[in-house]
C-alpha positions as protocol buffer text, in pm:
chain_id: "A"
residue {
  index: 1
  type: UNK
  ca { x: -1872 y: -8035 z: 1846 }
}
residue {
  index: 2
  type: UNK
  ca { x: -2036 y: -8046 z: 1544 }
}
residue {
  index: 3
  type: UNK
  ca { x: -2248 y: -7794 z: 1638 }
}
residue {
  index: 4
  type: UNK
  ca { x: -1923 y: -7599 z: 1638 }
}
residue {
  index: 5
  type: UNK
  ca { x: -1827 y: -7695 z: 1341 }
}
residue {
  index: 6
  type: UNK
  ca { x: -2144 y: -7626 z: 1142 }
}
residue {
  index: 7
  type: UNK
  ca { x: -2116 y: -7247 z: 1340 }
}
residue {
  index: 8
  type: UNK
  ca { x: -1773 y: -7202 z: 1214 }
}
residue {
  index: 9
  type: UNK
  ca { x: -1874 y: -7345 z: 837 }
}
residue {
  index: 10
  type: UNK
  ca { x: -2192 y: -7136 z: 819 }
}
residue {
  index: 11
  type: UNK
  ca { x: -1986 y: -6774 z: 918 }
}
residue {
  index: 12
  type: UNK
  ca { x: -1764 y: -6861 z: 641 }
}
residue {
  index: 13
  type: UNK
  ca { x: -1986 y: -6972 z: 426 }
}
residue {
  index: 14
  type: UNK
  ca { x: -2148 y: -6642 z: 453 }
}
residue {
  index: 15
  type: UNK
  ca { x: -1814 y: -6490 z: 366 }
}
residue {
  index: 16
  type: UNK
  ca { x: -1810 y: -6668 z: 60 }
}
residue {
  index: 17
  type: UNK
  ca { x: -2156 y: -6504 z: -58 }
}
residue {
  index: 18
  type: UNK
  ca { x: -2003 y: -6145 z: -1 }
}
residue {
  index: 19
  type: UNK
  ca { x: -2004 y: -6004 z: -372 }
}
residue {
  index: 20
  type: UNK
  ca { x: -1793 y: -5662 z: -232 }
}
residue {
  index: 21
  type: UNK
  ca { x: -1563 y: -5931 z: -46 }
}
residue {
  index: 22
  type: UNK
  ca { x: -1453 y: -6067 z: -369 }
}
residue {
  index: 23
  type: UNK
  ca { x: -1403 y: -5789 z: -540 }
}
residue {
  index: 24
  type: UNK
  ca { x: -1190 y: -5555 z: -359 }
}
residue {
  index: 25
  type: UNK
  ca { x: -1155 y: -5278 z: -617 }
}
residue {
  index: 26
  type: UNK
  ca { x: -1502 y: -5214 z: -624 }
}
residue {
  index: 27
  type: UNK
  ca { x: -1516 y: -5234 z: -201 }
}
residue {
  index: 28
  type: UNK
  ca { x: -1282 y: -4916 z: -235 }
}
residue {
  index: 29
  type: UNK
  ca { x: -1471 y: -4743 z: -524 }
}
residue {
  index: 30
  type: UNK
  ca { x: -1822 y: -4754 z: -281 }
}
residue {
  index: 31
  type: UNK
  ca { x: -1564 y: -4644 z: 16 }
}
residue {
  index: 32
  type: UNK
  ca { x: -1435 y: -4351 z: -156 }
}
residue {
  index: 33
  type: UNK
  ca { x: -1805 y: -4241 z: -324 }
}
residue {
  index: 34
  type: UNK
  ca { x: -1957 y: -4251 z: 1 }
}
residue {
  index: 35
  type: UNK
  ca { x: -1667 y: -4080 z: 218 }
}
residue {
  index: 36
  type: UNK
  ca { x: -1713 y: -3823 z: -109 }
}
residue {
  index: 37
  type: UNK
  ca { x: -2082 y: -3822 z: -82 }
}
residue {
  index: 38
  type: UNK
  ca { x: -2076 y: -3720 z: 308 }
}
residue {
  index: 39
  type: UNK
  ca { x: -1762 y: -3489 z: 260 }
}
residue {
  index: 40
  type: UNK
  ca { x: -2048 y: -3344 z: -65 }
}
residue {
  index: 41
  type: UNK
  ca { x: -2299 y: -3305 z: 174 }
}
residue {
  index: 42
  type: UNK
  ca { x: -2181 y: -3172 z: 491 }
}
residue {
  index: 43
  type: UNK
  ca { x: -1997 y: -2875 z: 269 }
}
residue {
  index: 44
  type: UNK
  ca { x: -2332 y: -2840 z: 135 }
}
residue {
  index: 45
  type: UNK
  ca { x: -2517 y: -2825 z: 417 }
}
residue {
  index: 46
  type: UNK
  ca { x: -2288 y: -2519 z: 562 }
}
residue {
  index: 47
  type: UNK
  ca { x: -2283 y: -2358 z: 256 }
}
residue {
  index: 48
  type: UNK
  ca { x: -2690 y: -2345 z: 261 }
}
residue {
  index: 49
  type: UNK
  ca { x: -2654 y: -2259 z: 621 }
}
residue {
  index: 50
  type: UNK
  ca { x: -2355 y: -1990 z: 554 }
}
residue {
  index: 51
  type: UNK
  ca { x: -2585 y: -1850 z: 216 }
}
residue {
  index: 52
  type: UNK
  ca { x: -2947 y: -1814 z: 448 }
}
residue {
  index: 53
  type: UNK
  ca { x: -2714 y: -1658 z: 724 }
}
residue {
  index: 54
  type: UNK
  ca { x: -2613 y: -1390 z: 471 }
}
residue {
  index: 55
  type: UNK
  ca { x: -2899 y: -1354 z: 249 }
}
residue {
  index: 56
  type: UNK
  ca { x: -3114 y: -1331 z: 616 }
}
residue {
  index: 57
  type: UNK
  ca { x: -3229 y: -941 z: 587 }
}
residue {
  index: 58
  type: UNK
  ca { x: -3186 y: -839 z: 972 }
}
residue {
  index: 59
  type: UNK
  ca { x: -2835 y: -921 z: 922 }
}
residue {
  index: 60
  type: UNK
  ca { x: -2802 y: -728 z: 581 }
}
residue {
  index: 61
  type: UNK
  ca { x: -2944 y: -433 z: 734 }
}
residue {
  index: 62
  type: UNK
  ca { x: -2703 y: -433 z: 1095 }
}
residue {
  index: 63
  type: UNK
  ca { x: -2426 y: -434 z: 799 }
}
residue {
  index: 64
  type: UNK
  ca { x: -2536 y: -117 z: 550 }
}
residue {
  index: 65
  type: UNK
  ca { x: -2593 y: -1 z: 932 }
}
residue {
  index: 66
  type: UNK
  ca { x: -2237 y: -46 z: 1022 }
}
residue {
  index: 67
  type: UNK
  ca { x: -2105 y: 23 z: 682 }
}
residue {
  index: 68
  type: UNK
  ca { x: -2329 y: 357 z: 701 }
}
residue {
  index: 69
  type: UNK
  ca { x: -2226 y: 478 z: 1045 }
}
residue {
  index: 70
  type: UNK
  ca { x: -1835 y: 364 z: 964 }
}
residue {
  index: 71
  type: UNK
  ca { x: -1906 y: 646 z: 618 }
}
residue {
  index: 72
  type: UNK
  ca { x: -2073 y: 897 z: 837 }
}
residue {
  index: 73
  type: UNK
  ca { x: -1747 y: 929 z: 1113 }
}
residue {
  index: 74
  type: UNK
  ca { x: -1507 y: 922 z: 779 }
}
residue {
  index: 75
  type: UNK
  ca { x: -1726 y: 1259 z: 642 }
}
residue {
  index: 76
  type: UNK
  ca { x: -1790 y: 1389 z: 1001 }
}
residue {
  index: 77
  type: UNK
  ca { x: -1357 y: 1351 z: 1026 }
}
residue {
  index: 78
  type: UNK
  ca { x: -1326 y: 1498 z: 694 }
}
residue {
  index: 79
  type: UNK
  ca { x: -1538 y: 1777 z: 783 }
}
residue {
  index: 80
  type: UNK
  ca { x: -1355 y: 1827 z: 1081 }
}
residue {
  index: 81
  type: UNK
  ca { x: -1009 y: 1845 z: 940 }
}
residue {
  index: 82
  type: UNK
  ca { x: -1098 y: 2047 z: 672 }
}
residue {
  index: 83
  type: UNK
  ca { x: -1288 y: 2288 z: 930 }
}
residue {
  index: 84
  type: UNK
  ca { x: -977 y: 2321 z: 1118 }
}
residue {
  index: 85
  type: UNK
  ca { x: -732 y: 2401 z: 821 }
}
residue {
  index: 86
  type: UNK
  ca { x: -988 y: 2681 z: 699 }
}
residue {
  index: 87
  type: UNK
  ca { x: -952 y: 2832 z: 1026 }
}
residue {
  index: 88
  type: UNK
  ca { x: -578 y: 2777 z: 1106 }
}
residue {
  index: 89
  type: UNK
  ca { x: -554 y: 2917 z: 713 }
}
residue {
  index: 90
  type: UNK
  ca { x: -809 y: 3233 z: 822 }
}
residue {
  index: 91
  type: UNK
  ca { x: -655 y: 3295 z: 1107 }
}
residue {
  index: 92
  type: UNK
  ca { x: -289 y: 3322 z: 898 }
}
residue {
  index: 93
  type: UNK
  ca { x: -446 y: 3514 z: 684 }
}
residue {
  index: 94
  type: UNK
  ca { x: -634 y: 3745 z: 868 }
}
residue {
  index: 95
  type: UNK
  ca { x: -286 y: 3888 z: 1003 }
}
residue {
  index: 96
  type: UNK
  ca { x: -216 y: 3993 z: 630 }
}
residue {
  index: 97
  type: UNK
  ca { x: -473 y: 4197 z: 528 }
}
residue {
  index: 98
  type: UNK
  ca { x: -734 y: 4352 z: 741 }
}
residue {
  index: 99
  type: UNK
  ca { x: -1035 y: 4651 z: 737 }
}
residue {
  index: 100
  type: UNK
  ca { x: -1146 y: 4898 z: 926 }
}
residue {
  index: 101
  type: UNK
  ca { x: -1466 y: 5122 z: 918 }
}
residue {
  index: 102
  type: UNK
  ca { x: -1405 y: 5487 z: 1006 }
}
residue {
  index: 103
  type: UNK
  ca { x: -1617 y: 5719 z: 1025 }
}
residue {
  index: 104
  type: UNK
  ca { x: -1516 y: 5914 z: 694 }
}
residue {
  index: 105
  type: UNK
  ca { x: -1390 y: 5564 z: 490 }
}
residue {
  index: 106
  type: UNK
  ca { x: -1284 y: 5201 z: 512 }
}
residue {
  index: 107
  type: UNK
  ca { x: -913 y: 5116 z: 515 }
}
residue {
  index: 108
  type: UNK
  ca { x: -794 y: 4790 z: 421 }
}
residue {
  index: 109
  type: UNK
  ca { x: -466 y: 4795 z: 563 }
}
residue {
  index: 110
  type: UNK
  ca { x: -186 y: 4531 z: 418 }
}
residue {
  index: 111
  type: UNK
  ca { x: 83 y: 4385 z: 667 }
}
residue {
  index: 112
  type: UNK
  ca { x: 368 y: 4444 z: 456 }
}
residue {
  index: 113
  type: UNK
  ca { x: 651 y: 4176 z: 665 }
}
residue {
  index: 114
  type: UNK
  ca { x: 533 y: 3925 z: 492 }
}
residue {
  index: 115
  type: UNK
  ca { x: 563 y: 4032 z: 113 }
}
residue {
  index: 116
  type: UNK
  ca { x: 901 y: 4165 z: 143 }
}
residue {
  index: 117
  type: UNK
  ca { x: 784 y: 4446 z: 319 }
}
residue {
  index: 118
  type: UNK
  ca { x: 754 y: 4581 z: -28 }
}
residue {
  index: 119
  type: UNK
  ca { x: 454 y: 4787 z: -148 }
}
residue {
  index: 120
  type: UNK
  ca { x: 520 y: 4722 z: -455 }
}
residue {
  index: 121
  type: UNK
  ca { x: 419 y: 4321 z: -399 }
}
residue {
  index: 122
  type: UNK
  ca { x: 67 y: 4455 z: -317 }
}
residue {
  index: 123
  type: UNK
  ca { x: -188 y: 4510 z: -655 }
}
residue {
  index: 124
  type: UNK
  ca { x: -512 y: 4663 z: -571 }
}
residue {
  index: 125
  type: UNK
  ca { x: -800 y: 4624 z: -863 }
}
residue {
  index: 126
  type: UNK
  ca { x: -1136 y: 4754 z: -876 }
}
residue {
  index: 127
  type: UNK
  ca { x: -1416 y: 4651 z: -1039 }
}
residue {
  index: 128
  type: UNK
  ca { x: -1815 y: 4722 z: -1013 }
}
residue {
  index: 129
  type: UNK
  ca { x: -1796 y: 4749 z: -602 }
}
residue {
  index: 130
  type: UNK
  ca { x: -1580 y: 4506 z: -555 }
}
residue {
  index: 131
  type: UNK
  ca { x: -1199 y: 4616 z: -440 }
}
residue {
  index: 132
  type: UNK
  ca { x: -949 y: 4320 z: -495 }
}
residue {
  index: 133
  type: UNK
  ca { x: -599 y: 4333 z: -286 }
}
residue {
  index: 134
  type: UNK
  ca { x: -323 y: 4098 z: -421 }
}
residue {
  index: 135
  type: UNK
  ca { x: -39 y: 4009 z: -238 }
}
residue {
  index: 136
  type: UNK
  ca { x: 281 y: 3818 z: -285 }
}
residue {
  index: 137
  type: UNK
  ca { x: 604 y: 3769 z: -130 }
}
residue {
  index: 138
  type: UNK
  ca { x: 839 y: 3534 z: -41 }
}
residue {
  index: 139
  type: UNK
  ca { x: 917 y: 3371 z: 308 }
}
residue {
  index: 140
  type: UNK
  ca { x: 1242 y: 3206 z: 395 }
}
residue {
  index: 141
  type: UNK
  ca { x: 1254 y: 2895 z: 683 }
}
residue {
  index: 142
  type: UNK
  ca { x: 1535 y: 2712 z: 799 }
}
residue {
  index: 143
  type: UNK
  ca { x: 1484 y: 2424 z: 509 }
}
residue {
  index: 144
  type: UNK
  ca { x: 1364 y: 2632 z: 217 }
}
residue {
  index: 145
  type: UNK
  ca { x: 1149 y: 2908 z: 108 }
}
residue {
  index: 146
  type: UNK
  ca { x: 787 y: 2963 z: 45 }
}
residue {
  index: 147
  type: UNK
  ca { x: 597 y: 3164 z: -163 }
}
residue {
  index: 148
  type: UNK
  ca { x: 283 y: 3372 z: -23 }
}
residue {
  index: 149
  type: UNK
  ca { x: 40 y: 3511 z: -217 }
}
residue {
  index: 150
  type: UNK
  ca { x: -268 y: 3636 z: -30 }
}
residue {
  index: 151
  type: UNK
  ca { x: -620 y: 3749 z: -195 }
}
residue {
  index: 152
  type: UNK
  ca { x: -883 y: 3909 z: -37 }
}
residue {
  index: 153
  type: UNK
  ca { x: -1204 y: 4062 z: -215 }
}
residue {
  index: 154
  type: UNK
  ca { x: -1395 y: 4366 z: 4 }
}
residue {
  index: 155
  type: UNK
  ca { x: -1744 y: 4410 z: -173 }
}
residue {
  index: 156
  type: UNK
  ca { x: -1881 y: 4728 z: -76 }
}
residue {
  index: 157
  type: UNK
  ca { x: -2239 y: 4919 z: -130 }
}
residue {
  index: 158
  type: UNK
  ca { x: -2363 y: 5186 z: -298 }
}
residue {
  index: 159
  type: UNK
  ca { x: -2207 y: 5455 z: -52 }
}
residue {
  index: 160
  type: UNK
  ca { x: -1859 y: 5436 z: -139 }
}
residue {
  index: 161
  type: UNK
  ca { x: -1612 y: 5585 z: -418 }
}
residue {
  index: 162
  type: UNK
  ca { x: -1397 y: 5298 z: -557 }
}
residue {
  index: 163
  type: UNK
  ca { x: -1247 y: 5530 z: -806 }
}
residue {
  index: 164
  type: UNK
  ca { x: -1122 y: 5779 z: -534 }
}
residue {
  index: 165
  type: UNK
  ca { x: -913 y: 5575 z: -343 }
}
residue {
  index: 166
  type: UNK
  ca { x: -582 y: 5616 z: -188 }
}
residue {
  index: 167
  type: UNK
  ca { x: -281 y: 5419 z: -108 }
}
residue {
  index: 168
  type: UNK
  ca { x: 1 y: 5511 z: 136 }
}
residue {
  index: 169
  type: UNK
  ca { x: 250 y: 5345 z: 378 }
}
residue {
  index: 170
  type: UNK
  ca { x: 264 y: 5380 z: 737 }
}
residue {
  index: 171
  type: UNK
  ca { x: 551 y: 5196 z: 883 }
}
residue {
  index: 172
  type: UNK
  ca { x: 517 y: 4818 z: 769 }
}
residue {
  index: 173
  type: UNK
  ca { x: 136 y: 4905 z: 673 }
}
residue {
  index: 174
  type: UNK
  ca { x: 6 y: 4983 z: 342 }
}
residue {
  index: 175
  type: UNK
  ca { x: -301 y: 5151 z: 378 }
}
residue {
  index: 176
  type: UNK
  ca { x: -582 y: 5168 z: 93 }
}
residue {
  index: 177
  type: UNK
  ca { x: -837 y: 5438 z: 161 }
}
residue {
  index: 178
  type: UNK
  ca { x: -1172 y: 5394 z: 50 }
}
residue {
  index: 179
  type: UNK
  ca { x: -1400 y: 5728 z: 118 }
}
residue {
  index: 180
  type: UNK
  ca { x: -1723 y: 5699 z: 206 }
}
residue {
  index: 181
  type: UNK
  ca { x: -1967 y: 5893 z: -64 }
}
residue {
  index: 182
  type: UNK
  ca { x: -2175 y: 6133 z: 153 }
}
């Protein structure tokens, strides 16, 4: 039993020599540096692994790649869209004003229905070899109206006479003449 006893005295004797057993307050201070010390370096360590993972250059070059290729649809769309509207505008257009080679002149002949079927809404200028028809009318839809004004430039050689031309009306056509120089 005394064996026991002298067990029992020497465990709490070593108790008793415990300097962070004593003082409590400091037992919490090395507690809370240490769980702050491992919290410190396990955020460290994944920020060093999350930093190398982006500075790593295969992965900064799939990115540009991505970010590149992402840029290129966005133009090619662009492009598209814009492509379209130039032709749906052309092809508006193109019933408006229109030429014709004959065999004696050209004749740029104006669709009239849409300018007020007016001939007066239609201004023809010349200048070096260049004719310039400008036209302008107004359109009504169910919700409102809309103003058209069309421009087309026909630049011509050498072999014709801008300064004889001639304008007349045909129906809902206004015909320019341009002669041919022989």
């Amino acid at each position: 039993m005394d064996e026991n006893n002298n067990y029992e005295n020497h465990e709490h004797h070593h108790h008793h020599d415990c300097w962070l057993c004593n003082h409590p307050v400091f037992k919490h201070i090395i507690t809370a540096l240490m769980v702050f010390l491992g919290a410190y370096l396990a955020f460290y360590t994944v920020a060093d692994w999350h930093f190398k993972r982006m500075m790593d250059p295969a992965i900064q070059m799939r990115r540009i790649e991505r970010k590149m290729m992402h840029e290129q649809k966005q133009i090619e769309n662009m492009y598209r869209r814009n492509m379209e509207r130039g032709i749906r505008l052309e092809e508006q257009n193109s019933g408006y004003i229109r030429a014709e080679k004959k065999p004696d002149a050209y004749e740029i002949i104006v669709n009239l229905r849409p300018f007020d079927n007016s001939e007066k809404n239609v201004e023809v200028r010349t200048e070096d070899d260049t004719l310039t028809v400008i036209a302008a009318g107004e359109k009504e839809t169910r919700h409102h109206e809309k103003m058209i004004k069309v421009i087309q430039q026909f630049t011509f050689d050498d072999n014709v006479d801008l300064s004889a031309i001639t304008k007349t009306r045909k129906g809902n056509d206004y015909v320019i003449t341009v002669p041919l120089v022989k």
